[in-house]
C-alpha positions as CSV (number, residue, x, y, z in Angstrom):
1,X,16.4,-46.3,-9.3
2,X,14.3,-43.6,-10.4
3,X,13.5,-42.8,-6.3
4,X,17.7,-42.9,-5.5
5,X,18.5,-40.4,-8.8
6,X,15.8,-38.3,-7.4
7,X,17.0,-38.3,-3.9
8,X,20.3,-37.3,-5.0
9,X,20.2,-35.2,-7.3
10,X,18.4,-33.0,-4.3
11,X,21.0,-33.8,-2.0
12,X,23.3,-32.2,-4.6
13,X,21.0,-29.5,-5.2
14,X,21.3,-28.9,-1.8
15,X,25.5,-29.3,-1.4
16,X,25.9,-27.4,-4.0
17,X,23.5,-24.4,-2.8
18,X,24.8,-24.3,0.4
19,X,28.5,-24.3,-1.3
20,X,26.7,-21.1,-2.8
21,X,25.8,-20.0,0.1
22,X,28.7,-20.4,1.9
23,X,30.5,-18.2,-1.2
24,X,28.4,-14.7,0.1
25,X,30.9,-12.7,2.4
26,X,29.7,-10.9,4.7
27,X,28.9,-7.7,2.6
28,X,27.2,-9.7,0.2
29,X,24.9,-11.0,3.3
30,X,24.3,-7.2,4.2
31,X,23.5,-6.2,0.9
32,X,21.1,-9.0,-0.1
33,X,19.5,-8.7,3.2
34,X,18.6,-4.9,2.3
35,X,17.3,-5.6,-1.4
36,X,15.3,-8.3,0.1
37,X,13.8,-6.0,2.8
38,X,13.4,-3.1,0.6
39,X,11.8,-5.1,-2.6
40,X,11.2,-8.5,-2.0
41,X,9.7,-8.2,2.1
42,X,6.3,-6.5,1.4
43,X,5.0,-9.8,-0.5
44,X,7.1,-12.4,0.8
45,X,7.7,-11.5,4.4
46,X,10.6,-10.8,6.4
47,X,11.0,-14.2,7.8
48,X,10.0,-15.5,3.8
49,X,6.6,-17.3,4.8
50,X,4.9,-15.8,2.6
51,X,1.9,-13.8,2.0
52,X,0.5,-12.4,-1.1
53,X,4.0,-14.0,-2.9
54,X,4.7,-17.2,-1.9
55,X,6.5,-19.0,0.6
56,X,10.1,-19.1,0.0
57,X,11.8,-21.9,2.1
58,X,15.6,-22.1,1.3
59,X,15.4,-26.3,0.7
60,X,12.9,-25.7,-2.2
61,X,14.4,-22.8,-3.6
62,X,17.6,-24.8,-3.5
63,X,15.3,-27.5,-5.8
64,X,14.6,-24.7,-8.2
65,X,18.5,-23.5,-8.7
66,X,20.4,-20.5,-9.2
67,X,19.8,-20.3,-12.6
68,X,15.8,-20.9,-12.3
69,X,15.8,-18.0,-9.8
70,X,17.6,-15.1,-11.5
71,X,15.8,-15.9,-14.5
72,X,12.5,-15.1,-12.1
73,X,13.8,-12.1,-10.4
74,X,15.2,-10.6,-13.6
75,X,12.3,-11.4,-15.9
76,X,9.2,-11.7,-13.7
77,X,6.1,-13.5,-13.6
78,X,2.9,-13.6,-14.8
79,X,0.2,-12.4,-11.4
80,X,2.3,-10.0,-9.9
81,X,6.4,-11.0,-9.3
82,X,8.0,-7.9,-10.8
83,X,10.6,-8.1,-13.4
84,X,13.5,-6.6,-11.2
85,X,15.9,-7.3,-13.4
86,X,14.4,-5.7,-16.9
87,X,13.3,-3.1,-15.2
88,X,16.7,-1.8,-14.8
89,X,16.0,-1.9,-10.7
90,X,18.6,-4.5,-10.2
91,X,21.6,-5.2,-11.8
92,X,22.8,-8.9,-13.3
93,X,25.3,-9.0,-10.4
94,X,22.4,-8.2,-8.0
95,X,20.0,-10.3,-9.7
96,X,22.7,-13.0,-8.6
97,X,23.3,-12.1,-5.9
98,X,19.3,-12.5,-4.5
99,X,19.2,-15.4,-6.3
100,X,22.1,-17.3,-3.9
101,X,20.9,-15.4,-0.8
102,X,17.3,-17.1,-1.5
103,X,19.3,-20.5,-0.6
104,X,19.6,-19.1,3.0
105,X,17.9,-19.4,6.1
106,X,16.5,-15.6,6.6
107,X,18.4,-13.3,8.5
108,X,17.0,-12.8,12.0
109,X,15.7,-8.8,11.9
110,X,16.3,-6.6,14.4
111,X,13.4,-6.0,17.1
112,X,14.1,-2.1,18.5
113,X,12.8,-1.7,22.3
114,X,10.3,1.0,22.7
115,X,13.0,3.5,24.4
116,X,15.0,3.0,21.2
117,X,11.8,4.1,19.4
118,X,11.6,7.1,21.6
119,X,15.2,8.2,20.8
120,X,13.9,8.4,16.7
121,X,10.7,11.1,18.3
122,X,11.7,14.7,17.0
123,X,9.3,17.8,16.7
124,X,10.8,20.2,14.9
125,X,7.9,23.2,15.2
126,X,5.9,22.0,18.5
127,X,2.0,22.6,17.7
128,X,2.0,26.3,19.9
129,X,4.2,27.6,17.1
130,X,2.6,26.5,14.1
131,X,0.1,29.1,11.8
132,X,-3.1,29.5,13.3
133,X,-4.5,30.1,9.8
134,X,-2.6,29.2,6.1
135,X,0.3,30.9,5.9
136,X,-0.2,31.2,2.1
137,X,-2.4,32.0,-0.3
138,X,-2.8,28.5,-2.5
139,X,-5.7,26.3,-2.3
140,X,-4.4,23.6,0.2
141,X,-7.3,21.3,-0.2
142,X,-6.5,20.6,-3.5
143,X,-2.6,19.9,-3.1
144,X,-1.5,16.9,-3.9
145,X,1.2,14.8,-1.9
146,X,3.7,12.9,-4.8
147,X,5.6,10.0,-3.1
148,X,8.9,10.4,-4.9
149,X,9.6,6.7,-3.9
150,X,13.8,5.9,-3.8
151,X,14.5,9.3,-2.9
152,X,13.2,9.2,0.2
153,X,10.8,12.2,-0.3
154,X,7.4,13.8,-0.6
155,X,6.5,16.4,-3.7
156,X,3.8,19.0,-2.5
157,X,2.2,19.9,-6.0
158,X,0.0,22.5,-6.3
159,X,-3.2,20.7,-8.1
160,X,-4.8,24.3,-9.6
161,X,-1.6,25.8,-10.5
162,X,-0.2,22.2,-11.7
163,X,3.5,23.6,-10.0
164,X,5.7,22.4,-7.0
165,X,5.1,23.9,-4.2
166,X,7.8,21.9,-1.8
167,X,10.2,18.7,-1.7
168,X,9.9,17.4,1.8
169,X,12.2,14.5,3.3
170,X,10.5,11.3,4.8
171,X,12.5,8.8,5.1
172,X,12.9,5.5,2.1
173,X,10.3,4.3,0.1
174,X,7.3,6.4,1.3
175,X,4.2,4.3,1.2
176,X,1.7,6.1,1.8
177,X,0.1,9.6,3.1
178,X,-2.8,9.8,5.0
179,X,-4.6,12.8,5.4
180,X,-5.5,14.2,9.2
181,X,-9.2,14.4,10.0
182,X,-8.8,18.0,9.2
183,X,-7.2,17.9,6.5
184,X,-4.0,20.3,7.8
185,X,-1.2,17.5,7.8
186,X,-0.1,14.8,5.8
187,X,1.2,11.9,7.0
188,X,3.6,9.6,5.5
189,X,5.0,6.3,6.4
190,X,7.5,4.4,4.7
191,X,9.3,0.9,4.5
192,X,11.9,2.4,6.7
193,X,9.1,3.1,9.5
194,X,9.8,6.5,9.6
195,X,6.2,8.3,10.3
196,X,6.4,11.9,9.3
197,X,3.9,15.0,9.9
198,X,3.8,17.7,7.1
199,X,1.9,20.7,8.0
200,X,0.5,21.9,4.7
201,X,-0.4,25.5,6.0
202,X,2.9,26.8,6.8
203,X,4.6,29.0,3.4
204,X,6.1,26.4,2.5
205,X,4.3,23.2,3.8
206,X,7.5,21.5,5.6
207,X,7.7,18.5,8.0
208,X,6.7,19.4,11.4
209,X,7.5,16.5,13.8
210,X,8.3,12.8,12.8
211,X,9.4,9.7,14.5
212,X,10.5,6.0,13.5
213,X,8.3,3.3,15.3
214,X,9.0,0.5,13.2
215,X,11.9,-1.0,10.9
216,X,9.3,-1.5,8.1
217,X,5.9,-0.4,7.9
218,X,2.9,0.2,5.9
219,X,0.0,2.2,7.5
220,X,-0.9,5.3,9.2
221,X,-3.9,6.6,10.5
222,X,-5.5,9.8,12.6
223,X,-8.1,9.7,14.7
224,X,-11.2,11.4,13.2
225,X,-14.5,10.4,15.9
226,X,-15.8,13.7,16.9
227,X,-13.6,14.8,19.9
228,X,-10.7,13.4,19.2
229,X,-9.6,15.3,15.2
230,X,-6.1,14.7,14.8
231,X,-5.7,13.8,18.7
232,X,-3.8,10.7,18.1
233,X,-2.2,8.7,15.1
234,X,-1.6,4.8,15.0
235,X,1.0,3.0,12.8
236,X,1.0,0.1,11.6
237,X,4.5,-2.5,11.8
238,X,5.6,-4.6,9.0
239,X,8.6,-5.4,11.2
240,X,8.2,-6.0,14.4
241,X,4.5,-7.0,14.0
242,X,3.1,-4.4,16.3
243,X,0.8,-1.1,16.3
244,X,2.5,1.6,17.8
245,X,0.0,4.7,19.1
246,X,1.3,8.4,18.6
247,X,0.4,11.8,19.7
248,X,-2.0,13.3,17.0
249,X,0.3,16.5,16.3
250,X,3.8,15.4,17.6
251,X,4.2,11.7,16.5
252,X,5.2,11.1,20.3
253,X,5.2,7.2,20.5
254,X,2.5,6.9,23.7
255,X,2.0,3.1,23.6
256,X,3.4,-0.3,21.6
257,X,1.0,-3.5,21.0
258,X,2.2,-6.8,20.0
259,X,0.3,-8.1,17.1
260,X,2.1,-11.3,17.2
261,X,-1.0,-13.7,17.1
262,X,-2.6,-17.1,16.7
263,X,-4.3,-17.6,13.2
264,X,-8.2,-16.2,13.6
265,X,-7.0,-16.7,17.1
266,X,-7.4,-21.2,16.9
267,X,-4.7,-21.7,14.8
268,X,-1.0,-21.6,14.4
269,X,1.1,-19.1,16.5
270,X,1.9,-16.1,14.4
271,X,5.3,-14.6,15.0
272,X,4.8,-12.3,12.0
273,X,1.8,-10.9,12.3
274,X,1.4,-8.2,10.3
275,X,-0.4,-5.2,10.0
276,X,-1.8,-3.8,6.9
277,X,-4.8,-1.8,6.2
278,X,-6.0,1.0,8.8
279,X,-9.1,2.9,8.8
280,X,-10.7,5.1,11.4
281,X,-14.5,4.6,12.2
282,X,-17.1,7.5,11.9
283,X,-19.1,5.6,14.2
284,X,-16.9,4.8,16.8
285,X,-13.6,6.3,18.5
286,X,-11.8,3.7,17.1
287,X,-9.8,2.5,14.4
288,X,-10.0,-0.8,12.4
289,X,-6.5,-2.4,11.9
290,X,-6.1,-5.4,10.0
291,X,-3.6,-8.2,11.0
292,X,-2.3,-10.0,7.5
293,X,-0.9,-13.0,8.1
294,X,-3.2,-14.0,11.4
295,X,-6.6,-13.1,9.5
296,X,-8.0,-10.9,12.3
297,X,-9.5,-7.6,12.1
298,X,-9.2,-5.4,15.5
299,X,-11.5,-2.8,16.4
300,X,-9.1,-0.5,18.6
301,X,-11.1,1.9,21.0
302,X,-8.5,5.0,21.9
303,X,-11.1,7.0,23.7
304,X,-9.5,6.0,27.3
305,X,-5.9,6.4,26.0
306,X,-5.8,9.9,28.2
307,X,-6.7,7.9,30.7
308,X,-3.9,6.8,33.5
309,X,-3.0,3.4,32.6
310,X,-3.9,4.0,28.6
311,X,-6.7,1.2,28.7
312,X,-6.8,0.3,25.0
313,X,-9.6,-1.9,24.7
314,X,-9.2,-4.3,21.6
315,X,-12.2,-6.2,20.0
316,X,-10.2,-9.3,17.8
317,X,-12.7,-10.6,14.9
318,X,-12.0,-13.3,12.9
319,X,-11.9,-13.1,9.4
320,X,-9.6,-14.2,6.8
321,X,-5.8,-14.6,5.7
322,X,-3.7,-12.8,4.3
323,X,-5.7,-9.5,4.7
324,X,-4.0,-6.3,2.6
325,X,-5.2,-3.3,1.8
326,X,-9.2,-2.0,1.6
327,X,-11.4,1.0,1.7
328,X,-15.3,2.2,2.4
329,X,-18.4,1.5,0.8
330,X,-21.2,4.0,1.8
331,X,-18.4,4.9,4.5
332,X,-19.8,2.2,7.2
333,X,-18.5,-1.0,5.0
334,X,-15.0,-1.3,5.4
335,X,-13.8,-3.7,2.3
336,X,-10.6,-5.2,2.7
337,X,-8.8,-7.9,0.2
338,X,-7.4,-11.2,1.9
339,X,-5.9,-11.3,-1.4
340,X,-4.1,-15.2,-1.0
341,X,-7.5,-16.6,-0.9
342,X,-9.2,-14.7,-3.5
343,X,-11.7,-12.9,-1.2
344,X,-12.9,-9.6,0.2
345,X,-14.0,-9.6,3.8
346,X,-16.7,-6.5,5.2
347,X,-17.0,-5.1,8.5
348,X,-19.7,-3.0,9.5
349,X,-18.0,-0.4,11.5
350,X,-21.6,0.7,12.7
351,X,-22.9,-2.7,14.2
352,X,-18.8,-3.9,14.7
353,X,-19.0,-7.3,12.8
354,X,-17.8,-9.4,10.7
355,X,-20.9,-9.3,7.6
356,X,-19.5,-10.8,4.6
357,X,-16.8,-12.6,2.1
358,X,-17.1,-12.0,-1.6
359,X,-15.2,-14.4,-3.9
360,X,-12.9,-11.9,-5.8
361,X,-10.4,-12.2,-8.8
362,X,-7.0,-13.6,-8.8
363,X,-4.8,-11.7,-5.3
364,X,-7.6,-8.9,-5.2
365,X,-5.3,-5.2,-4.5
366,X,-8.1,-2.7,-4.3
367,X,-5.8,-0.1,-2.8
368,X,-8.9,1.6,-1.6
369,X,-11.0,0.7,-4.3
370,X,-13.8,2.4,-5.4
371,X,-17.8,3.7,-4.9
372,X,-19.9,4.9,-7.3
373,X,-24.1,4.3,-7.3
374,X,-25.1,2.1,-10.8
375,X,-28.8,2.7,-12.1
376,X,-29.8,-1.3,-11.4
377,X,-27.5,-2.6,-9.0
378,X,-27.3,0.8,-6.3
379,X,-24.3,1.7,-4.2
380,X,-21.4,-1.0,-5.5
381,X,-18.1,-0.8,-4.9
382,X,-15.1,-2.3,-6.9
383,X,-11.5,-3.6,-6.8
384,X,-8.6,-4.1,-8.9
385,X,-7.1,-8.3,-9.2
386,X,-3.3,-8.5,-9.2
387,X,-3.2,-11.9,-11.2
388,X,-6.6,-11.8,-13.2
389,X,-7.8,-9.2,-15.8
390,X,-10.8,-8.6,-14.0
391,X,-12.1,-5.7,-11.9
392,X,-15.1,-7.2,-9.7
393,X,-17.7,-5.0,-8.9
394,X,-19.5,-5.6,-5.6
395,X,-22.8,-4.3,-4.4
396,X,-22.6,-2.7,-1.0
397,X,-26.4,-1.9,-0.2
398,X,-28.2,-4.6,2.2
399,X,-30.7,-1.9,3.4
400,X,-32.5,-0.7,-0.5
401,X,-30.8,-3.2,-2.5
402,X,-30.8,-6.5,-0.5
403,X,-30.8,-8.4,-3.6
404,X,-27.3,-7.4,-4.8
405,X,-25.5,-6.7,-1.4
406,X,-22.7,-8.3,-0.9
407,X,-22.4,-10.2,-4.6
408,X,-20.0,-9.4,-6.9
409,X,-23.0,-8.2,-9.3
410,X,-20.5,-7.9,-12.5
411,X,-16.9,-9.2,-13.3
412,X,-15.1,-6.5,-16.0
413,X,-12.3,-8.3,-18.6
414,X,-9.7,-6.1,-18.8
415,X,-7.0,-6.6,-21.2
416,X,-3.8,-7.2,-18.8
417,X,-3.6,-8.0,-15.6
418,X,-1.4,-6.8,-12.7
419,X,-3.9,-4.3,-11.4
420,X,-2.7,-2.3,-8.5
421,X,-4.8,0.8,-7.9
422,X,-8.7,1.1,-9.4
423,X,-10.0,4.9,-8.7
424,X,-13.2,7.1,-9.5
425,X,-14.7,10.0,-8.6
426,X,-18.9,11.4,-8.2
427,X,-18.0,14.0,-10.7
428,X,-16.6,11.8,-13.6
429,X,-18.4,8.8,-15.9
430,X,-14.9,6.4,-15.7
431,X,-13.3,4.2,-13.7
432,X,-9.7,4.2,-13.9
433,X,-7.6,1.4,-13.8
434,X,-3.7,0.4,-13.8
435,X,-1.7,-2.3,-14.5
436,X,2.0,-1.9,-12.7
437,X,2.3,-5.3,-12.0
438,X,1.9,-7.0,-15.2
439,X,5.3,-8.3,-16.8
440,X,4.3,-6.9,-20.4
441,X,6.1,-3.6,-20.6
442,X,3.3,-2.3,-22.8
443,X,0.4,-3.5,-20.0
444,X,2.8,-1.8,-17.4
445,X,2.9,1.6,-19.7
446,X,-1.0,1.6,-20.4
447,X,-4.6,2.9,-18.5
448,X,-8.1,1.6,-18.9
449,X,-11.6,3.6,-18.4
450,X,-14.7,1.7,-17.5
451,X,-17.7,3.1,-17.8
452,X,-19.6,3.4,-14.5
453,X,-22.9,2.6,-16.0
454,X,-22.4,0.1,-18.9
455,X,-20.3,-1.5,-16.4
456,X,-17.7,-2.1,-19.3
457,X,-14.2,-1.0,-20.7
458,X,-14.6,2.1,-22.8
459,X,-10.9,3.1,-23.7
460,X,-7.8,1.3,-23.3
461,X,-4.5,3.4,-24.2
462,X,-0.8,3.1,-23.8
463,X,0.8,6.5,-22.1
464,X,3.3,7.8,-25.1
465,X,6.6,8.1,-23.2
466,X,6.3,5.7,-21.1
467,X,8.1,2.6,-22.2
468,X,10.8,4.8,-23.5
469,X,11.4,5.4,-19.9
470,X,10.6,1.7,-18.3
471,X,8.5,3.6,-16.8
472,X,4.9,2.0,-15.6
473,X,1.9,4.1,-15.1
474,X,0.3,3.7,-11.7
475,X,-2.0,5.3,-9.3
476,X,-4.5,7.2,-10.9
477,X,-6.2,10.0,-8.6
478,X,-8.1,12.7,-8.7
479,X,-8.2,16.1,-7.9
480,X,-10.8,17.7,-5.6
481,X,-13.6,18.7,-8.3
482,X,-13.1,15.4,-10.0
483,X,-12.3,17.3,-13.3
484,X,-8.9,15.8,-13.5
485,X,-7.1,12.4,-13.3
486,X,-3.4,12.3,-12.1
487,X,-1.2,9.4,-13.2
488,X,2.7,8.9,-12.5
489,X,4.7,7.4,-14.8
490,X,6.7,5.0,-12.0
491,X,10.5,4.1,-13.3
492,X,13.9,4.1,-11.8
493,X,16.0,6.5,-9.6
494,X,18.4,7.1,-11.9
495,X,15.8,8.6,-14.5
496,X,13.4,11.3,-14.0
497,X,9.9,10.6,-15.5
498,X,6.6,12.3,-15.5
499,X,2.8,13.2,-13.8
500,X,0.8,12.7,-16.6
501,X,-2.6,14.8,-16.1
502,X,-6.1,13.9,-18.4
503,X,-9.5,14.9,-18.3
504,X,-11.9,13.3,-16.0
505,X,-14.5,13.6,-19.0
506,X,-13.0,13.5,-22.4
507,X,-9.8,11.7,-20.9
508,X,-7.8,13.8,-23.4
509,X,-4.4,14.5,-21.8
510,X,-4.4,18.5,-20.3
511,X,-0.8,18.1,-19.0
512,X,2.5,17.0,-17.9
513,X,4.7,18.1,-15.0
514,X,8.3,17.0,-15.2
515,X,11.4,18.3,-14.0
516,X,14.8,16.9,-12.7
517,X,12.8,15.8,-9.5
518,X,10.0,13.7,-11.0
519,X,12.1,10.3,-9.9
520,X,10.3,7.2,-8.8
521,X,6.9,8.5,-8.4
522,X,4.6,6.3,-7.6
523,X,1.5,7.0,-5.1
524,X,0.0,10.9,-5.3
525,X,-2.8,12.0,-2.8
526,X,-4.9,14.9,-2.9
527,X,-5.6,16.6,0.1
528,X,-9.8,16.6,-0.2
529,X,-10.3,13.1,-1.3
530,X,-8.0,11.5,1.0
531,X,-9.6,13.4,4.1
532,X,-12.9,13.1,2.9
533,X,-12.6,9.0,1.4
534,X,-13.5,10.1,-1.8
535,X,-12.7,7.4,-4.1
């Protein structure tokens, strides 16, 4: 009896969702579908199978109910599922609203042909007309790019004067910037897969050329092997999983690859396979471009791309799922989280293999970690844990410090967990760490230094202001000398917020910048340490 009551009280979970379901009109479909894309698609994927948030298949969220679900999306949960609702980002009738449209099969998303990419390529100032020199008198180097993140828009910030410079449009929910292997431009990508080129020495810095090769994406990267500075620029697809390869200083799309893919190439067929981290190689003329969901690793050579044809060889190496975001270690070690299996896969980008997994924390999110040389262990290199309070330090060394490389040599408690972004710098004794995606408001609000030799929290502080604002403090970077730590204080649109500005050494706060356009601000990147992988 027991087995019958079971069976139907699913079937009438399931009646009664789709009776739910059936309830959404057509505007309500639209409207869900874009939340979902714009906050709910990075973790969960576009087709909902899942990545570093679970899989979320319409029969078991039926299981779960309505009510079960908005109490989730409004409220949160502990390892990194954002409270949405307390926030303030969506509203009860919204938080509803996802809640039934989780009891439907996904929307199939749109797949745009690579002439309707060419149609989004504009250059607004072609390369023969730009500045030969800076057009201004400002030290560029140490600008920093603000991603004002619901507004669609990029802050230039003057990091000596601590001033605006410029607001430039890019396009919704900028991701990231990438700095060019000169330095000169910025580029920006964003969840709407709008790349856009910002040429920081014209008076004032303004976007240059842009184009929109994907519906969502996450990464961008220049080409920086000697030869080839800032001769071409890849992007990597969210949706449709695909690389698309630009023109360096135009953002002309040139060439499209599927990345749709078996898993490590013997397994399951992939349809969304998508791409996360990018890095270019200093050894090589290509760039490393990591495939999430398939758990492959692609060293792509773009030295014959001037070539008729536009040979692209690909080298696919097997590694691990669901890989996310990374960085360097000694800048030949490229580290990157496959974050649903608690791990952190290296490359060698010198000898091109596959060298190493290290057992990390709880859904490691390193963003691109960070380096610093410890007095026992040598060169190590650490990450951030999403759903442990832990920060694993790693030792990166197999030439003078066999012993340690490749081990995580010392696991750090922090108080919270929800760790996003984990940040240093050769001229300062801390390592900073956030906590954005913890569901304690206070966590959210609050910073943590760890002291680079001792190898252990020194300071733990809540940012004054910044619960007041629902605001939560993320990203903490640097600025050129290393004599400064930028934080933003990340809440919603409707409310502006605040940079908040320490010191690298006493971590006393120096400064604030506000103003009416300090909205949503969530990644900053100066223009050195981003060129130069100073982290």
């Amino acid at each position: 009896m027991r087995r019958v009551g079971a069976v139907l009280a699913v079937l009438g979970a399931l009646l009664w969702a789709g009776a739910w379901a059936q309830g959404l009109s057509p505007g309500e479909k639209e409207q869900a579908a874009q939340i979902f894309f714009d906050r709910c698609a990075g973790c969960h994927g576009v087709l909902r199978k899942g990545a570093t948030g679970p899989a979320l298949d319409p029969k078991k969220m039926a299981e779960r109910g309505v009510e079960y679900l908005k109490a989730v999306i409004f409220g949160g949960l502990p390892g990194g599922m954002p409270d949405w609702g307390r926030q303030g980002i969506l509203s009860e009738k919204e938080t509803e609203l996802m809640a039934r449209f989780l009891l439907e099969e996904p929307p199939a998303p749109p797949i745009p042909s690579y002439e309707e990419i060419r149609k989004t390529w504009k250059v607004y100032v072609p390369p023969e007309k730009r500045p030969t020199k800076s057009e201004h008198t400002r030290n560029w180097q140490n600008f920093f790019g603000q991603v004002l993140r619901d507004t669609g828009q990029v802050a230039i910030i003057d990091g000596d004067k601590k001033e605006l410079v410029t607001i430039v449009p890019t396009g919704f929910a900028t991701h990231i910037l990438r700095s060019s292997a000169t330095g000169r431009y910025f580029m920006a990508i964003g969840r709407d897969g709008k790349a856009s080129l910002i040429d920081l020495w014209m008076n004032p810095p303004r976007v240059v050329a842009e184009s929109k090769p994907c519906v969502d994406a996450r990464s961008i990267e220049s080409s920086k092997f000697k030869g080839y500075e800032d001769k071409y620029a890849v992007v990597g697809c969210y949706w449709p999983p695909t690389m698309v390869i630009l023109d360096g200083l135009t953002l002309e799309p040139l060439k499209m690859v599927s990345t749709m893919s078996y898993t490590k190439g013997a397994g399951e067929f992939v349809q969304e396979a998508r791409v996360a981290a990018i890095v270019a190689s200093q050894f090589n003329p290509e760039w490393i471009v990591n495939l999430k969901e398939s758990g492959q690793t692609w060293l792509v050579d773009y030295s014959k791309l001037g070539q008729k044809g536009r040979p692209l060889p690909i080298t696919m190496i097997d590694t691990e799922r669901f890989l996310h975001d990374g960085g360097w270690a000694l800048k030949r070690y490229f580290i990157v989280a496959a974050n649903a299996v608690n791990k952190l896969i290296v490359i060698d980008t010198k000898t091109r293999e596959f060298v190493a997994e290290v057992e990390a924390g709880v859904r490691p999110h390193p963003g691109r970690g960070s380096n610093w040389t410890h007095p026992t262990y040598g060169p190590v290199w650490a990450t951030g844990n999403i759903g442990s309070p832990e920060v694993t330090v790693v030792g990166v060394d197999p030439e003078k410090h066999p012993q340690y490389a490749w081990k995580a040599v010392k696991r750090i408690q922090l108080p919270y967990t929800g760790t996003l972004f984990i940040k240093t710098h050769p001229n300062s004794p801390w390592v900073i760490v956030d906590f954005p995606m913890s569901p304690s408001p206070q966590a959210a609000a609050s910073l943590c230094a760890i002291d680079k030799r001792k190898l252990e929290v020194a300071k733990c502080w809540e940012v004054p202001g910044a619960q007041d604002l629902k605001a939560r403090m993320v990203h903490p970077e640097f600025n050129k000398g290393g004599t400064e730590i930028w934080v933003s204080a990340w809440g919603s649109k409707d409310t502006p917020t605040f940079i908040v500005i320490y010191d690298a050494l006493t971590l006393k706060e120096k400064a604030r910048i506000t103003g009416d356009w300090v909205r949503t601000p969530t990644g900053k990147f100066n223009v050195y340490n981003t060129a130069y992988d100073i982290y």
